[in-house]
C-alpha positions as CSV (number, residue, x, y, z in Angstrom):
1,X,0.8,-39.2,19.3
2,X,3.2,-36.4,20.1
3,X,2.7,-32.5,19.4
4,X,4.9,-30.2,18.9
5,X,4.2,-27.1,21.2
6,X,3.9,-23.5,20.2
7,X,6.4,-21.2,20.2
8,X,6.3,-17.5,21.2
9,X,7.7,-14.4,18.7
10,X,8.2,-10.9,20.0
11,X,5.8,-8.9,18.0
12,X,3.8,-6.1,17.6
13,X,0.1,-5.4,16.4
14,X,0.0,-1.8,14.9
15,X,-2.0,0.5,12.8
16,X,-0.4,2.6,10.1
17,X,-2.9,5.0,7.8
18,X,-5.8,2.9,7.0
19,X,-4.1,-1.0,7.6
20,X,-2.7,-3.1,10.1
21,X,0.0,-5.7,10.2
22,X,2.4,-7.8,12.5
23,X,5.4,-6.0,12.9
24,X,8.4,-8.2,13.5
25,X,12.5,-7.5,14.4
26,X,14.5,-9.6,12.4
27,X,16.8,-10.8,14.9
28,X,13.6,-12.1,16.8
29,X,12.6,-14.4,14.0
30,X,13.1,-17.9,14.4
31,X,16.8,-18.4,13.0
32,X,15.0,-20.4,9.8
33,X,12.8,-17.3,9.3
34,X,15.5,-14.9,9.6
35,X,16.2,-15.4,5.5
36,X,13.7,-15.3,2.4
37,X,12.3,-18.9,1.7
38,X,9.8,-21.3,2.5
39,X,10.0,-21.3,5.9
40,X,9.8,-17.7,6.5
41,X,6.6,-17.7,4.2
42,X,4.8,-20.9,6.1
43,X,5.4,-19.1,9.6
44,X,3.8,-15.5,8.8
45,X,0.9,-17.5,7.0
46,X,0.5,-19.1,10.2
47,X,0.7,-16.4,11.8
48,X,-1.5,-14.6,10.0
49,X,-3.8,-17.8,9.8
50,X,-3.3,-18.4,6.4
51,X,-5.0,-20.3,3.8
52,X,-8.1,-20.2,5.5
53,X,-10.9,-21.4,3.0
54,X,-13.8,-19.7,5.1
55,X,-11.7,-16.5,4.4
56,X,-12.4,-15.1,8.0
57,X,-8.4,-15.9,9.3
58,X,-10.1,-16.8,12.5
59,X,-7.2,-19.0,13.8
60,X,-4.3,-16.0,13.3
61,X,-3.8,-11.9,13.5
62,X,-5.3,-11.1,10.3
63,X,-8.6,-9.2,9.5
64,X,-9.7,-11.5,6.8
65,X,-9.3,-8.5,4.6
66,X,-6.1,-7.1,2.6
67,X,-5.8,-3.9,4.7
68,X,-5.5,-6.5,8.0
69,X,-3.5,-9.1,6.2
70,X,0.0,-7.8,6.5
71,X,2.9,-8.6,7.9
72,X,6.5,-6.4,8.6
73,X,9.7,-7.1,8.9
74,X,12.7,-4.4,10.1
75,X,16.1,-4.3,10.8
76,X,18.7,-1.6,11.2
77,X,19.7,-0.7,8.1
78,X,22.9,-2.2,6.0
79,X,22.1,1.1,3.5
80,X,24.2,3.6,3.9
81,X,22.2,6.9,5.4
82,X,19.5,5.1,6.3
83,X,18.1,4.0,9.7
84,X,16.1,0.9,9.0
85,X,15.5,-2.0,6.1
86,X,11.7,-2.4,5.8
87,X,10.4,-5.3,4.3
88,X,6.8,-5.9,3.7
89,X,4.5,-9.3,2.7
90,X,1.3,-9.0,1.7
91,X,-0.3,-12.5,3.2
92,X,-2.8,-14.0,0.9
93,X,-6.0,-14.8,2.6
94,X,-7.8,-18.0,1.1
95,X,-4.2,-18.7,-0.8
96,X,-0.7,-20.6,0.7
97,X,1.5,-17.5,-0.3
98,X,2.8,-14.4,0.7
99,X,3.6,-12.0,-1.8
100,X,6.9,-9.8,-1.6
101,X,6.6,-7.7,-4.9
102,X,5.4,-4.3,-3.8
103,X,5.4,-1.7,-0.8
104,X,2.2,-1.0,1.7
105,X,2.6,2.8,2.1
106,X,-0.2,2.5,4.6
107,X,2.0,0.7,7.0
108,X,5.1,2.6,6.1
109,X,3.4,4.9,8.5
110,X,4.2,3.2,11.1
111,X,7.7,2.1,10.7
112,X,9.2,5.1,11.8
113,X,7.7,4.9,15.4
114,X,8.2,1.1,15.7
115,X,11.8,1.2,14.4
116,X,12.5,4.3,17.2
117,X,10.6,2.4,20.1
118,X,12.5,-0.8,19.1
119,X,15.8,0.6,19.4
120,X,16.0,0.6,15.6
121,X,17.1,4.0,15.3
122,X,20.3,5.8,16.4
123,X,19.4,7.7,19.8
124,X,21.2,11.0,19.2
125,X,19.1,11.3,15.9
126,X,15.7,11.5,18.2
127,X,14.7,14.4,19.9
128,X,13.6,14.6,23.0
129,X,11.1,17.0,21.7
130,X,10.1,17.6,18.2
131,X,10.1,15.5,15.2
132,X,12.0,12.6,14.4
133,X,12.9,11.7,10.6
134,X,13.7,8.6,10.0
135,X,15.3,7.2,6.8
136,X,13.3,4.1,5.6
137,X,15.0,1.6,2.7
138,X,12.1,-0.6,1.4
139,X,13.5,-3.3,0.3
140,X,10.7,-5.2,-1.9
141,X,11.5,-2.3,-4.2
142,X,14.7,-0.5,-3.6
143,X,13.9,3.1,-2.9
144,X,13.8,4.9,0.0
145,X,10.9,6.6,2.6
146,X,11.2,9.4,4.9
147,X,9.1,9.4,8.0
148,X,8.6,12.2,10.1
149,X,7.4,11.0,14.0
150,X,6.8,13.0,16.4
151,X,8.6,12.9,19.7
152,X,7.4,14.1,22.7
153,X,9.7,13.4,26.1
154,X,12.1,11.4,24.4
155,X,8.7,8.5,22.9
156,X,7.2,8.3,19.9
157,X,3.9,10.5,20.4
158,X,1.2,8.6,19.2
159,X,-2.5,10.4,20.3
160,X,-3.1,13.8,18.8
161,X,-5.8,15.5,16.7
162,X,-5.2,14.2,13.3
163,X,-7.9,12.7,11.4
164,X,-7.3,9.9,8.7
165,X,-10.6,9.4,7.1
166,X,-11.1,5.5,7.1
167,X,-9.8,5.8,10.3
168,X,-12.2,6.1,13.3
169,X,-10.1,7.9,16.1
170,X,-7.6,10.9,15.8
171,X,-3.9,10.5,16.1
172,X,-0.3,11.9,16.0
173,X,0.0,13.2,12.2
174,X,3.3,10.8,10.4
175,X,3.9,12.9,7.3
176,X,5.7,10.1,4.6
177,X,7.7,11.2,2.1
178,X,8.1,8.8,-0.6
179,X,11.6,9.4,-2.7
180,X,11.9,8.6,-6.5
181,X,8.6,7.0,-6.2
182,X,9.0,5.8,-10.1
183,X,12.4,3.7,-9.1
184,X,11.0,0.3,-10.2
185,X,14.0,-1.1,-8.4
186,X,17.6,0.0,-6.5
187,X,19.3,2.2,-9.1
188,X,15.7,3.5,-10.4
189,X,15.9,1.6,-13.6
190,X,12.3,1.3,-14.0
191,X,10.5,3.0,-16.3
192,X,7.1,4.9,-15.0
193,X,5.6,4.7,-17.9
194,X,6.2,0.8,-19.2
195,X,4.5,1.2,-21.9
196,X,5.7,4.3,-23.3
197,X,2.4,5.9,-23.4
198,X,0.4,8.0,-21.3
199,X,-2.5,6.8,-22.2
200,X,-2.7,3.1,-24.1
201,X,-5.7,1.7,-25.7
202,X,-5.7,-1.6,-23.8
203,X,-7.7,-4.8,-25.1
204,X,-9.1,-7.0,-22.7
205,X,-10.6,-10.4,-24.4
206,X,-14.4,-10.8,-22.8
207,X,-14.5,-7.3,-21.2
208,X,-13.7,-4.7,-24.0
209,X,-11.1,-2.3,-25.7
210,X,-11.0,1.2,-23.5
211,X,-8.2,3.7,-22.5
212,X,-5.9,3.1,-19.8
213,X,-3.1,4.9,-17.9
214,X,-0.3,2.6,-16.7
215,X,2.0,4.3,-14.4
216,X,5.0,2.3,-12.2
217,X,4.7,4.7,-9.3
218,X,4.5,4.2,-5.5
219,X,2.9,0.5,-7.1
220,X,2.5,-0.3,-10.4
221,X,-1.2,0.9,-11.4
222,X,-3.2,0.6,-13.9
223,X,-6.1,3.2,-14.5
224,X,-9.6,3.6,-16.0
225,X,-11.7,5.6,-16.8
226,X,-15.5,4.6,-14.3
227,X,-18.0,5.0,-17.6
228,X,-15.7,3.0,-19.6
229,X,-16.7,-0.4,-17.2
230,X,-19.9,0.8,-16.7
231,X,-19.0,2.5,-13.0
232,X,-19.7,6.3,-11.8
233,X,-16.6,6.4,-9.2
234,X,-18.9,6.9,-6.6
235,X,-19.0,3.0,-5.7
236,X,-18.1,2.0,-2.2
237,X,-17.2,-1.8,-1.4
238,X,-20.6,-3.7,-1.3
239,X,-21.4,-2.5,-5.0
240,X,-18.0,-4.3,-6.2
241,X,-17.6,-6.7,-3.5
242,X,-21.1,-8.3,-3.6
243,X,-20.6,-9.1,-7.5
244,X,-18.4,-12.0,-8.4
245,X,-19.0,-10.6,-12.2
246,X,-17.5,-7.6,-11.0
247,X,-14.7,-8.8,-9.3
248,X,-13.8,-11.1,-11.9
249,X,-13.9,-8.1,-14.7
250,X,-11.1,-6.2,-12.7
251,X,-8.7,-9.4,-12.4
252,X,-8.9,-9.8,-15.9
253,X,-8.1,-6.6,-16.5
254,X,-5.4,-6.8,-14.0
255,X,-4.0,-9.6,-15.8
256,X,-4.2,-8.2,-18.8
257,X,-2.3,-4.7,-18.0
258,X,0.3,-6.6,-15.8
259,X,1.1,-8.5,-19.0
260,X,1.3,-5.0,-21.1
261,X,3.2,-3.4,-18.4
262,X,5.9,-6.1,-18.7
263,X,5.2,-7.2,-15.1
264,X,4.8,-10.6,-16.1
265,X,5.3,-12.9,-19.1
266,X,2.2,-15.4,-19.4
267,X,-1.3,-14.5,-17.7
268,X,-1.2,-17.1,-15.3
269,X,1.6,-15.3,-13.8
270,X,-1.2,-13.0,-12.1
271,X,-2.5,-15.7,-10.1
272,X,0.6,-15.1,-8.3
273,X,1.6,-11.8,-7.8
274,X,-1.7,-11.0,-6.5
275,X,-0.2,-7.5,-4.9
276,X,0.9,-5.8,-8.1
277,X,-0.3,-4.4,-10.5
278,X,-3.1,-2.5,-8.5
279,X,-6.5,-1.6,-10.7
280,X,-8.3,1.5,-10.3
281,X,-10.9,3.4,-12.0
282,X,-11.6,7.0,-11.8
283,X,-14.0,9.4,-12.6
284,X,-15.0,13.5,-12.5
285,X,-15.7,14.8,-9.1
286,X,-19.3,13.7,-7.8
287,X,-21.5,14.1,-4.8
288,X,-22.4,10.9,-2.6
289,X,-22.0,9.8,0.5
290,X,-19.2,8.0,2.0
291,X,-19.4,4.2,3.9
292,X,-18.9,6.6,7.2
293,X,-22.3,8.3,6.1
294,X,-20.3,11.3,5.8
295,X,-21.3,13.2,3.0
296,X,-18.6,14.5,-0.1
297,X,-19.5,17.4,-1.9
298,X,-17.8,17.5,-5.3
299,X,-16.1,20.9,-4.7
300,X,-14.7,19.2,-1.7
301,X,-12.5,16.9,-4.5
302,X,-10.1,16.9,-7.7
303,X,-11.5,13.9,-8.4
304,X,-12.9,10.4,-7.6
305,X,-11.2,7.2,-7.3
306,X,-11.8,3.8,-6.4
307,X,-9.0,0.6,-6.4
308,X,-8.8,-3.0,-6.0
309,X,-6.4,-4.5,-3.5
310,X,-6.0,-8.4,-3.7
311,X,-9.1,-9.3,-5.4
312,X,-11.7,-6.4,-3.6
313,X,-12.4,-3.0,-3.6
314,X,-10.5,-1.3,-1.0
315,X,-12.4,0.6,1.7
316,X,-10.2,4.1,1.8
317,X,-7.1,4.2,-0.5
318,X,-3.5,2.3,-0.5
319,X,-1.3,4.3,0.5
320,X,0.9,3.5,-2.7
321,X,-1.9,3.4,-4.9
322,X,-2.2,7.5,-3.7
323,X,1.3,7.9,-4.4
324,X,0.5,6.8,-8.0
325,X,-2.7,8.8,-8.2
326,X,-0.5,12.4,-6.5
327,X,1.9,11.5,-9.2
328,X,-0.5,10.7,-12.6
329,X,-2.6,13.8,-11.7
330,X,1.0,16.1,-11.7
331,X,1.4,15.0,-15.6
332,X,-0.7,16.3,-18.1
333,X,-2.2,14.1,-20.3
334,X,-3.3,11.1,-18.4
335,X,-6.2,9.8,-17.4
336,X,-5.9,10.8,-13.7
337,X,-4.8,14.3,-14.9
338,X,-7.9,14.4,-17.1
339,X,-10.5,13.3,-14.5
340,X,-8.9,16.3,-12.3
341,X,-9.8,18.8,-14.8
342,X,-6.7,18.5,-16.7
343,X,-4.5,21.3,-15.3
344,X,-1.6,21.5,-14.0
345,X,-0.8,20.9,-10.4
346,X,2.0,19.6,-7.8
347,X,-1.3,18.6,-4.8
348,X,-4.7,16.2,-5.4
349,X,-7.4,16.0,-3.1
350,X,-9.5,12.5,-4.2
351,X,-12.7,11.2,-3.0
352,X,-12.5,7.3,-2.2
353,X,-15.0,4.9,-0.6
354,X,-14.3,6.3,3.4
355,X,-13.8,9.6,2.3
356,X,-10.7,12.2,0.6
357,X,-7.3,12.0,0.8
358,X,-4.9,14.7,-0.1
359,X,-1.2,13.8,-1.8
360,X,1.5,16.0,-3.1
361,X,3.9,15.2,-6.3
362,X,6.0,17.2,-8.5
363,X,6.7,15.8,-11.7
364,X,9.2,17.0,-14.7
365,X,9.9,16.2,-17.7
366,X,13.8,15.2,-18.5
367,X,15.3,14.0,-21.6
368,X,12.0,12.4,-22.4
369,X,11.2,10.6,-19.5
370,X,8.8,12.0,-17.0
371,X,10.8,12.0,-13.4
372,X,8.8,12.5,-10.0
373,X,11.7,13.1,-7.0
374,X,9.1,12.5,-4.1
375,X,5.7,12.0,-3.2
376,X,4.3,13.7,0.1
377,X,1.1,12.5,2.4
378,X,0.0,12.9,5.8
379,X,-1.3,9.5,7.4
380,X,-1.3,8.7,11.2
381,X,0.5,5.1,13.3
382,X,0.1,4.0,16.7
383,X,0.7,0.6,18.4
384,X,-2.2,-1.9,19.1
385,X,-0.6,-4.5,20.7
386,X,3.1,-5.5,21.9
387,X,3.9,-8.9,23.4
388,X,4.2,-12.3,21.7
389,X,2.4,-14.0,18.6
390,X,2.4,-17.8,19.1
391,X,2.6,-20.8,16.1
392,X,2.3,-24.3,16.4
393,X,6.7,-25.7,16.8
394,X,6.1,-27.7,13.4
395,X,4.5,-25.1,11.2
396,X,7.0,-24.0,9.4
């Protein structure tokens, strides 16, 4: 019986904020996976080592969680004024699909320095000294990123003193600007409020009635307030993760607020567009004691927060879900504003399961709709691993 052998793909293995992914070049793609479709989608599953039912990926790149199961794809740019296309797919773990719909900002991070050391980048824009801004189109949802990487003797400088908490080792600090984070799509058509409300009374068959803030902002979001699911905000992953009850609640209530939101048009939809909407639940600052053992005093925070990525609790913060907690907490009135202390401000500090996390936004209100121009946070990238990934010939 004949097998077809693997083949070998120029890649790269890097950490950006608190993920990691498989960063790819398009041209390097297999000519079948250089477009959207199937075959693109059975490749990074198997590259990834997805489905896997033992959910451990064991036989691919991934981490067997969703901060480790992420792939990247760049190119130079075909948008004017900017450097690089960056498209990102969330790989499903125990599931045969990768999901397109939303941004990581974790791994925006680190597009910047792979774009520059990939020749993705026009050389007179980089220093040979300094910092390098590079101009990022996302293209899952039309808007644009600004990295700022810095150079020293002509490379991308990745060691440094910058600490990431969720990350164990300092690094080179990537600041990430994220412009008209509310654009649901190219032409910012989207609405960051799809509701209309800031805060909606949302009614969830088998789990209860309770407010809710539903914001379209860095990823679409939807908020809660800890007490009203029976949570402090002071959780970290094995008091969510271990509970199948748990876990359950939160989809449902994912499903639920996608369908208010407008994201999708019957519930079962969910099942697949496991990405977006993001669920997270918030709560007054607290003391307690982060999964580092590090300890959080409430003064050290605005607030508390905790969110699900792809079924779990996450074990730091996506970096779009702080995007859309920077840019809830700069409008009065909703919930993340009110678990903050209500005031105004244009900087959060939150405490999540690994620790805080500090994100600007400036928001405004004009001609009725509330209007955020960009979203600012400090995160940290650095390459793991540079070589080849190799997939069975007939996989995809």
């Amino acid at each position: 019986m004949a097998h077809a052998p693997q083949i070998r793909i120029p890649a790269t293995y890097m950490r950006g904020g608190t993920s990691k992914g498989v960063f790819f070049s398009l041209q390097d793609l297999p000519e079948t996976a250089q477009v959207p479709g199937p075959a693109r989608d059975a490749l990074l599953l198997r590259v990834i080592g997805s489905p896997d039912p033992y959910d451990k990926q064991i036989d691919g790149m991934g981490g067997a969680t969703s901060s480790t199961s992420k792939t990247v794809i760049l190119s130079k740019s075909i948008k004017a004024d900017h450097d690089v296309d960056y498209l990102f797919g969330q790989v499903s773990i125990d599931k045969p699909f990768v999901d397109w719909s939303g941004n990581c900002g974790n791994l925006s991070a680190a597009v910047g320095s792979f774009a520059i050391s990939n020749g993705l980048v026009d050389a007179s824009r980089i220093p040979h000294n300094g910092v390098a801004v590079v101009r990022v189109w996302q293209a899952n949802i039309g808007k644009t990123i600004i990295a700022h990487v810095p150079i020293t003797n002509g490379a991308v400088q990745e060691t440094g003193d910058f600490e990431l908490d969720g990350v164990t080792f300092p690094a080179a600090e990537v600041q990430v600007e994220f412009m008209d984070p509310a654009a649901e799509e190219e032409g910012g058509g989207g609405s960051m409020f799809p509701t209309g409300n800031l805060i909606d009374e949302l009614e969830v068959p088998g789990v209860g009635t309770f407010k809710a803030t539903m914001i379209n902002a860095g990823i679409p979001t939807i908020f809660v307030n800890a007490a009203d699911i029976g949570y402090t905000g002071t959780e970290l992953q094995g008091a969510i993760n271990s509970d199948p009850q748990a876990l359950q609640m939160f989809e449902t209530i994912r499903a639920y607020g996608a369908l208010r939101m407008g994201l999708i048009s019957h519930l079962e939809e969910a099942a697949k567009r496991q990405h977006t909407p993001k669920v997270a639940f918030v709560a007054r600052p607290a003391d307690y004691v982060a999964s580092s053992g590090k300890a959080i005093a409430a003064g050290d925070v605005d607030l508390l927060v905790r969110a699900l990525s792809m079924g779990k609790l996450h074990h730091a913060m996506m970096g779009t879900a702080a995007v859309a907690i920077g840019t809830a907490a700069a409008i009065s009135g909703t919930l993340v504003n009110l678990a903050a202390g209500g005031v105004e401000r244009n900087a959060v500090r939150f405490g999540h399961p690994s620790g805080t996390l500090r994100v600007g936004a400036e928001a405004s209100l004009e001609n009725g709709e509330w209007v955020v121009k960009k979203a600012i946070m400090s995160r940290s990238a650095r390459v793991l691993m540079e070589g080849f990934v190799r997939v069975p010939g007939d996989s995809f």
